[in-house]
ROVEXLO-142923 format. One record per residue (C-alpha): x, y, z; residue number from 1; residue in three letters; chain. Coordinates in steps of 0.02 Angstrom, whole numbers. Layout:
% residues N
X  Y  Z  n  res  chain
X  Y  Z  NUM  ALA  A
...
This chain:
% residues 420
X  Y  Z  n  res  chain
1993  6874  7465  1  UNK  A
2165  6863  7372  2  UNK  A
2226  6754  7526  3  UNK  A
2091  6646  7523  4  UNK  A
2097  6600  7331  5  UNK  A
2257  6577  7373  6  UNK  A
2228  6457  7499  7  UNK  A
2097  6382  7396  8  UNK  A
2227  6355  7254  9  UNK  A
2354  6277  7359  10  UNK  A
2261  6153  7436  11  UNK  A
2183  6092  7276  12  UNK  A
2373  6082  7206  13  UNK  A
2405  5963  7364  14  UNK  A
2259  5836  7342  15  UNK  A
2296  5840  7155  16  UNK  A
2472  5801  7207  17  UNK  A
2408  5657  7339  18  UNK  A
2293  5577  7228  19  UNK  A
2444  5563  7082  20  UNK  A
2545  5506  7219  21  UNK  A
2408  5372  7261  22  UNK  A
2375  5337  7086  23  UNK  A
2568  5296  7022  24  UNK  A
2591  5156  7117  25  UNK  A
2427  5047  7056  26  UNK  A
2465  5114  6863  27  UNK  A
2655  5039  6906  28  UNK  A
2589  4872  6980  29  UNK  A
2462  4881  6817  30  UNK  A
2618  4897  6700  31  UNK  A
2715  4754  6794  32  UNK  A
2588  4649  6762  33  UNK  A
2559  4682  6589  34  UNK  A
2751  4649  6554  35  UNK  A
2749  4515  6656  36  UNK  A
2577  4403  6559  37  UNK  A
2622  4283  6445  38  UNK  A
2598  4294  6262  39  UNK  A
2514  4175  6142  40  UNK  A
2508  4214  5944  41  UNK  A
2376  4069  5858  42  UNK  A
2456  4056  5674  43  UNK  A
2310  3976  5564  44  UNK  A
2346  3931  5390  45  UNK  A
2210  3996  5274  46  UNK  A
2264  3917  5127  47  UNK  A
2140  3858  4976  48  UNK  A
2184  3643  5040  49  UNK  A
2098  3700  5200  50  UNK  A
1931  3685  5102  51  UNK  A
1970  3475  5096  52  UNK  A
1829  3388  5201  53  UNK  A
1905  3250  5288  54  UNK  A
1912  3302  5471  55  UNK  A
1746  3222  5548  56  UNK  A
1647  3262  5379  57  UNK  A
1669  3430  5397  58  UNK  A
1812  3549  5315  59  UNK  A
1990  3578  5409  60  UNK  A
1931  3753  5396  61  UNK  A
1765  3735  5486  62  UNK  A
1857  3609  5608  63  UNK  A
1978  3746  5648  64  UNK  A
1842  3880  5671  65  UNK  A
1765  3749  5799  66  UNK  A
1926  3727  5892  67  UNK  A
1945  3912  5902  68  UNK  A
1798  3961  5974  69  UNK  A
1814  3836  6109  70  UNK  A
1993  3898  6146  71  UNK  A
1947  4082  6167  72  UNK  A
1801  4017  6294  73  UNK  A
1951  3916  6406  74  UNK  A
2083  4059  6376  75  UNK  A
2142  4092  6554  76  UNK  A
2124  4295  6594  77  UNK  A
2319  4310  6608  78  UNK  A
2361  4271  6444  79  UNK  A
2371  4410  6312  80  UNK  A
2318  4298  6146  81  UNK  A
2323  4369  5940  82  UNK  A
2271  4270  5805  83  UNK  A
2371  4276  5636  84  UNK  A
2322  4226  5467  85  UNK  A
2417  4157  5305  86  UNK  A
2348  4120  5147  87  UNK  A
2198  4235  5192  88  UNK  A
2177  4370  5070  89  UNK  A
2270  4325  4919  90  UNK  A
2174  4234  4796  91  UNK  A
2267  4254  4628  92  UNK  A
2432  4173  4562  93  UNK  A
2560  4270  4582  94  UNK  A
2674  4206  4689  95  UNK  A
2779  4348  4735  96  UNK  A
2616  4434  4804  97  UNK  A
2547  4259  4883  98  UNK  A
2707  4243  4971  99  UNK  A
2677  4398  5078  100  UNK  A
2481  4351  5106  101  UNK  A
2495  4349  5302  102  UNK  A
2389  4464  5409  103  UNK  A
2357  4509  5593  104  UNK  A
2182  4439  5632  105  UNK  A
2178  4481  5796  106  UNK  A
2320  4570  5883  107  UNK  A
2411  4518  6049  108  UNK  A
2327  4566  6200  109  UNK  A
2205  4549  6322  110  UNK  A
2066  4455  6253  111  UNK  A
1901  4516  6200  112  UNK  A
1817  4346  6157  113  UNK  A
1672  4422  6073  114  UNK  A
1796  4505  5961  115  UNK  A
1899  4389  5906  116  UNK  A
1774  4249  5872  117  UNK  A
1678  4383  5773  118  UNK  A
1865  4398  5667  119  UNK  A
1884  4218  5670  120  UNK  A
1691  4180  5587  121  UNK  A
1781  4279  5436  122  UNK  A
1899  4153  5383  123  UNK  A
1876  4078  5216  124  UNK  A
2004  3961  5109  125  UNK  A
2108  4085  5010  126  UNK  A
2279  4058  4934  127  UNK  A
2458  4006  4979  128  UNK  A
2534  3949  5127  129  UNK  A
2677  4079  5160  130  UNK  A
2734  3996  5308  131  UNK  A
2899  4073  5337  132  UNK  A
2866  4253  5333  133  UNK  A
2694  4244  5436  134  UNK  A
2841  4147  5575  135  UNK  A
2963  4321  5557  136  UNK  A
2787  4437  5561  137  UNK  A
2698  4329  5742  138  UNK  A
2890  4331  5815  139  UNK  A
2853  4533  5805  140  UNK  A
2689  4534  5875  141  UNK  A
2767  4428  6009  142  UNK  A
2912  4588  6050  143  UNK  A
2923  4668  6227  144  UNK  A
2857  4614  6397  145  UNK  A
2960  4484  6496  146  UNK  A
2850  4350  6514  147  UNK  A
2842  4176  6413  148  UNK  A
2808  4197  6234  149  UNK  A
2728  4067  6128  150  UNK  A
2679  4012  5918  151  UNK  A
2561  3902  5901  152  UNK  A
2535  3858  5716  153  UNK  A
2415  3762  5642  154  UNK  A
2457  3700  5454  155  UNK  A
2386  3577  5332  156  UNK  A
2522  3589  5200  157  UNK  A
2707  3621  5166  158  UNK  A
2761  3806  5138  159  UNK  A
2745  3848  4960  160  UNK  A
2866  4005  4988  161  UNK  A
3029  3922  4993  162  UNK  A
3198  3974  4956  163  UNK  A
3136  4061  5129  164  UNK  A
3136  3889  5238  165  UNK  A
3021  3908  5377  166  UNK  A
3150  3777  5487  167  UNK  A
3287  3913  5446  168  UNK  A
3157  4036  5510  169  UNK  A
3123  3950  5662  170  UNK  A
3315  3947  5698  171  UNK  A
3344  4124  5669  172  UNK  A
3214  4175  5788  173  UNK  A
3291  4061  5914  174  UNK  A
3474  4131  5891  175  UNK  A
3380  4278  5939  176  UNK  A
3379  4226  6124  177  UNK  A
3203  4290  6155  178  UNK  A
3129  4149  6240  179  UNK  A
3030  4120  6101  180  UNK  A
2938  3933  6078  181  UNK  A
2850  3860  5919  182  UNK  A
2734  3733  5926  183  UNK  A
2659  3646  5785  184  UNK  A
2495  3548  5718  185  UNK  A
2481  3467  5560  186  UNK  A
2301  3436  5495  187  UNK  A
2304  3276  5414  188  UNK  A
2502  3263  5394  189  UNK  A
2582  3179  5259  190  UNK  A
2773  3134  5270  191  UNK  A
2850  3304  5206  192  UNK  A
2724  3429  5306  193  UNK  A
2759  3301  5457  194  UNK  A
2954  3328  5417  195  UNK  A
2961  3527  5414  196  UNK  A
2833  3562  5543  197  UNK  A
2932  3446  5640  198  UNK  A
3072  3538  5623  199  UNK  A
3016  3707  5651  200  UNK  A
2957  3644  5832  201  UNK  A
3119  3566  5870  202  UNK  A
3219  3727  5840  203  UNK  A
3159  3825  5988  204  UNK  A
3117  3680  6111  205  UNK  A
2932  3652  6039  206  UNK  A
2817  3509  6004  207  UNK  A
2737  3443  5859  208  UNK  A
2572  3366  5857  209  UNK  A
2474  3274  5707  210  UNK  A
2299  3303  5697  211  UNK  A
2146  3209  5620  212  UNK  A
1991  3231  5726  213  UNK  A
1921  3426  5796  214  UNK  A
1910  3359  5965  215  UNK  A
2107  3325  5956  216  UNK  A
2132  3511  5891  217  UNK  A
2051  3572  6019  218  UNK  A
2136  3482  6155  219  UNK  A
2309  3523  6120  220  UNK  A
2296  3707  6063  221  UNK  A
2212  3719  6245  222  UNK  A
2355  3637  6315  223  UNK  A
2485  3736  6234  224  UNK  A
2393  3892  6287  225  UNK  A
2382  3828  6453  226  UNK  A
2539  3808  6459  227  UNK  A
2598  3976  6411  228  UNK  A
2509  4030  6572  229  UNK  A
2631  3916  6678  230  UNK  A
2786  3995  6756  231  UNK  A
2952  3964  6662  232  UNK  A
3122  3999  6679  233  UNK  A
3168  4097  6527  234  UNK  A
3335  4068  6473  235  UNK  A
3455  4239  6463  236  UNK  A
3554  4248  6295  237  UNK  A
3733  4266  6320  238  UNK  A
3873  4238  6204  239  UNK  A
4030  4137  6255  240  UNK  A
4212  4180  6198  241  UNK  A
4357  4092  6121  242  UNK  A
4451  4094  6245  243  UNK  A
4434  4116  6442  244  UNK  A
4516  4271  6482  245  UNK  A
4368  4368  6369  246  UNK  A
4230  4252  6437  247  UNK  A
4078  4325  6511  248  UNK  A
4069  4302  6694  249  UNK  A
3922  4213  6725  250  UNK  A
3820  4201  6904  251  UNK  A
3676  4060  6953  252  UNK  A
3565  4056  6833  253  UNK  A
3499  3988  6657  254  UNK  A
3591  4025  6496  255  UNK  A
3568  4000  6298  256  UNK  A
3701  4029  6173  257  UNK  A
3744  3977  5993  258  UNK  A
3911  3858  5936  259  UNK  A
3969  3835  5777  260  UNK  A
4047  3647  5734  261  UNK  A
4209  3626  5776  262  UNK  A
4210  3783  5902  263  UNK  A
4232  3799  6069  264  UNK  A
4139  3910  6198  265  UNK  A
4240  3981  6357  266  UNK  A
4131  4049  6497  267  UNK  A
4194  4094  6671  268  UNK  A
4110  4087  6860  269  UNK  A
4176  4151  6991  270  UNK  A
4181  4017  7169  271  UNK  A
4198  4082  7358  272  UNK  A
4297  3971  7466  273  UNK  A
4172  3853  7538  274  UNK  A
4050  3856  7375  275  UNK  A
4031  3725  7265  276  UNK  A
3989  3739  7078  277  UNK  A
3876  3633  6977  278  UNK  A
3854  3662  6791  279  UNK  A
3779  3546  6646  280  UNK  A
3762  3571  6471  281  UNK  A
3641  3531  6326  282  UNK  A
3698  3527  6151  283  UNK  A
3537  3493  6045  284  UNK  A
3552  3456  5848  285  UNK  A
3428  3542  5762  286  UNK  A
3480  3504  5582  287  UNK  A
3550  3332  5504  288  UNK  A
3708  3285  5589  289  UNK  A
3826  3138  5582  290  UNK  A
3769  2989  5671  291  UNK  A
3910  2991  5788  292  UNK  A
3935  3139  5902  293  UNK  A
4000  3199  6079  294  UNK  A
4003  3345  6205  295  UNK  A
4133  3388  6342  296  UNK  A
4117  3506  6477  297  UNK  A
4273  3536  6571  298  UNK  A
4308  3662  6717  299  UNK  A
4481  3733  6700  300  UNK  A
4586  3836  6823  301  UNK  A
4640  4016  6758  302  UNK  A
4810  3956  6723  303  UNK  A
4737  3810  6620  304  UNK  A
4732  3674  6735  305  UNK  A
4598  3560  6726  306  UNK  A
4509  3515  6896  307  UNK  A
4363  3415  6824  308  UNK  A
4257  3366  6682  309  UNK  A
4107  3305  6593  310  UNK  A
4083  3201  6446  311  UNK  A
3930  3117  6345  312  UNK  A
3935  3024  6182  313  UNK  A
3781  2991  6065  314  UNK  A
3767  2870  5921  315  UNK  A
3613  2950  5840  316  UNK  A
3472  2899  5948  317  UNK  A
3436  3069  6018  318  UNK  A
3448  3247  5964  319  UNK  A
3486  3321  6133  320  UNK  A
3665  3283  6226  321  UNK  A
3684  3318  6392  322  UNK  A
3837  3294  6524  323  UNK  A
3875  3402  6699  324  UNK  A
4013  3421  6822  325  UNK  A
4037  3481  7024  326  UNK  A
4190  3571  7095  327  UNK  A
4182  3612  7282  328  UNK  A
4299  3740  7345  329  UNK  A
4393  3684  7515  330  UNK  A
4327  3830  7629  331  UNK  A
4469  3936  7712  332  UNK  A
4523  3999  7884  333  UNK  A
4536  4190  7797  334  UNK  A
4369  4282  7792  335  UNK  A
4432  4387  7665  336  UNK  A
4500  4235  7547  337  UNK  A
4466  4303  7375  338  UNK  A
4342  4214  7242  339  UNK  A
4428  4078  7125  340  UNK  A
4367  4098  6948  341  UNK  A
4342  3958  6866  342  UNK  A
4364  3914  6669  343  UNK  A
4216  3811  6597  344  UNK  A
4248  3771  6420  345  UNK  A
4091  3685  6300  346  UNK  A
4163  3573  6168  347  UNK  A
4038  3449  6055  348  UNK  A
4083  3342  5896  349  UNK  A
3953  3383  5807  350  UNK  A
3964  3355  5631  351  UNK  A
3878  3445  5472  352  UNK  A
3793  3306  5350  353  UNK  A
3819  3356  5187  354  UNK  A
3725  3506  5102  355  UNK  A
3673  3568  5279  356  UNK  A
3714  3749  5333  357  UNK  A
3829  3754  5465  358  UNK  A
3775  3937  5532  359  UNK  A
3699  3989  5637  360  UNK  A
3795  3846  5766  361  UNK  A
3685  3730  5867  362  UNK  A
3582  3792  6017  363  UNK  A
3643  3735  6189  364  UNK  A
3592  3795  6361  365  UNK  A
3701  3796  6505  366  UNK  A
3654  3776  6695  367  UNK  A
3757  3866  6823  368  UNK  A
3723  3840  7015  369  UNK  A
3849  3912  7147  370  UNK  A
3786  3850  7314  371  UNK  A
3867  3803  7497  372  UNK  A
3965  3667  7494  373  UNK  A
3977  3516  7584  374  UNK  A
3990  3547  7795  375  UNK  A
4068  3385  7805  376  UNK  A
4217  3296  7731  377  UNK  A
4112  3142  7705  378  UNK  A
4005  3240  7606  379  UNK  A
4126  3256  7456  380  UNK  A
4111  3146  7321  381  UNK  A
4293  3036  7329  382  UNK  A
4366  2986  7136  383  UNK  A
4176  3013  7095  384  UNK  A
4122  2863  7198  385  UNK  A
4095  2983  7384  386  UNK  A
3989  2845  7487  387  UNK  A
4000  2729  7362  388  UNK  A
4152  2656  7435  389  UNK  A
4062  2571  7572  390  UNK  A
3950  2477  7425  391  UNK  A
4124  2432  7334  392  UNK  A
4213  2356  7477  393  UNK  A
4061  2268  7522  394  UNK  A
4041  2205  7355  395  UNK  A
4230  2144  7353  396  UNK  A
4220  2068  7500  397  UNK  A
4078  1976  7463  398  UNK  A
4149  1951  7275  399  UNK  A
4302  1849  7382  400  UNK  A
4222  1756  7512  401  UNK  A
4093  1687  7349  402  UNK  A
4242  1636  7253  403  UNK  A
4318  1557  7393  404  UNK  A
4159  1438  7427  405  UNK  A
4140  1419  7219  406  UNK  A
4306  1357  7232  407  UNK  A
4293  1226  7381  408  UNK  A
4112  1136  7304  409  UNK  A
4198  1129  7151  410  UNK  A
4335  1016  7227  411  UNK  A
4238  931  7336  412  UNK  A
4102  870  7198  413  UNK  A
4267  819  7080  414  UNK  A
4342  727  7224  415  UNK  A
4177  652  7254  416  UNK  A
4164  612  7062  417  UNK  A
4325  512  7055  418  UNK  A
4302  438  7187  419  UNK  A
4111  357  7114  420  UNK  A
């Protein structure tokens, strides 16, 4: 009897054991997946101007509600979506206390449409428009996971809780290096809501949209959530050195770091005999800078040698500055040739207009390939021109032989002239 409880005991021990051991891996693929979904937070301002009616004859707040409620219907499944509020709860007029007025409507995750229409019918025109600190409260509702993380905000004033600049906001959170984007909608914009939410957008890589009609609201916030769906390559946050011998070594890949004006950034990459290595760089001004402005990428030997650079000047017309360069490595005989590293050093001439904070430095992202190199001499890019010397000679040639025959009519029809 004691052998067979025994028996019984042991053999309900192993199926337990079998079906955990079946179990774990669908509850890991479950968690992978979960980190992996993209996340969308919808930041609505609640504010008392959201009672104006002059979006189709109906309210911005009812317009928003309408725009809502068709976005939760087209949410795709993979996306985790909250909803946060500003302006909400607060009614009164103390700013202090309107200035923290921001609340989680609807928190990030898989989405219960029932539910969260049910939390957005609630709304109602409240109080201030606390822009900055609901930015700093969705960038934590945003934390963990790996996949793409998005704001979408949707404003119809300025931020009434300045000396905490919601554009200084949007920079810290990109210094953060989370991967974070911002995107923007002003209902009916005038020039100085147009100005700031323009500039919150621009400091992580985001758009902004102006908005007059529901059926335009409702477009774009579908797009942008659509879009969060899509794969992207998320930057990874690194921080470059002063100088090259404490650079981070970098591999293939995407990168995102900070630079202050008038610094340099030293990163190094290490290139096999036979590789070649392409980089570019994007310095983007995300503040008021001097009109004129530069950015040099150069790839330097360890003993401070240059082999090759990368320059790009701007007068203005753009607020993103981009050059690249490509250094192939001869290949070698020796199969056990060691690596080369290789130096690349970010410089940009940037300059501060006056009154602007020069911290934290301007974004840039920097694009490192190592790849096979060229099988063929011919393949090599000579004095930068590579096959482009055939179209040269040809065009001197041709240049010569025109100048030649120029030169001969011209003589001819003065000959001809005298001679008349």
């Amino acid at each position: 009897m004691i052998r067979r409880q025994r028996l019984a005991a042991g053999l309900g021990a192993l199926l337990a054991a079998l079906a955990a051991g079946l179990a774990f891996p669908a509850g890991a693929v479950a968690d992978e997946t979960t980190a992996m979904a993209p996340k969308v937070d919808l930041v609505i301002d609640v504010s008392g101007s959201m009672r104006a009616k002059d979006i189709d004859g109906q309210s911005r707040m009812a317009a928003a509600k309408q725009a809502f409620n068709e976005v939760l219907d087209a949410t795709p499944e993979e996306v985790q979506l909250g909803i946060r509020t500003l302006g909400a709860n607060y009614p009164g007029d103390d700013r202090k206390t309107g200035c923290k007025d921001t609340a989680q409507l609807y928190p990030v995750g898989p989405l219960n449409r029932t539910e969260a229409k049910t939390a957005v019918a609630t709304l109602t025109p409240t109080g201030w428009t606390p822009i900055g600190p609901a930015l700093l409260k969705a960038a934590d509702d945003l934390q963990g996971g790996e996949g793409s993380k998005r704001i979408v905000l949707i404003s119809d004033g300025e931020d009434t809780c300045a000396p905490l600049d919601p554009c200084e906001v949007a920079r810290e959170i990109a210094a953060k290096g989370i991967g974070l984007t911002i995107d923007t909608l002003g209902l009916v914009p005038n020039a100085k809501m147009r100005m700031q939410l323009s500039c919150i957008a621009e400091a992580t890589g985001g758009t902004y949209t102006s908005v007059e009609h529901t059926d335009e609201l409702t477009d774009r916030v579908n797009q942008l959530v659509d879009r969060a769906a899509d794969p992207v390559v998320v930057p990874v946050a690194t921080e470059g050195a002063a100088e090259c011998a404490k650079a981070p070594t970098l591999k293939s890949g995407l990168y995102t770091d900070r630079e202050e004006f008038g610094q340099e950034r030293w990163y190094r990459v290490d290139v096999k005999p036979g590789q070649e290595l392409r980089a570019a760089v994007s310095v983007a001004a995300d503040r008021a800078v001097s009109p004129d402005y530069g950015v040099l990428l150069r790839a330097v030997t360890g003993h401070g040698r240059e082999i090759v650079r990368g320059e790009a000047a701007g007068t203005g017309r753009t607020d993103v500055i981009s050059t690249g360069l490509r250094y192939p490595k001869a290949d070698s005989d020796d199969e056990n040739a060691p690596a080369e590293t290789v130096c690349l050093q970010v410089t940009h001439s940037f300059a501060a207009a006056a009154g602007v904070k020069a911290t934290p430095g301007l974004p840039l992202e920097l694009t490192v390939d190592v790849v096979d190199g060229p099988s063929e001499a011919s393949d090599v890019a000579s004095f930068g021109l590579g096959r482009g010397w055939w179209l040269l000679g040809a065009l001197i040639v041709a240049g010569f032989l025109a100048g030649l025959v120029w030169g001969w009519l011209s003589r001819w029809r003065v000959a001809v002239w005298r001679t008349n």
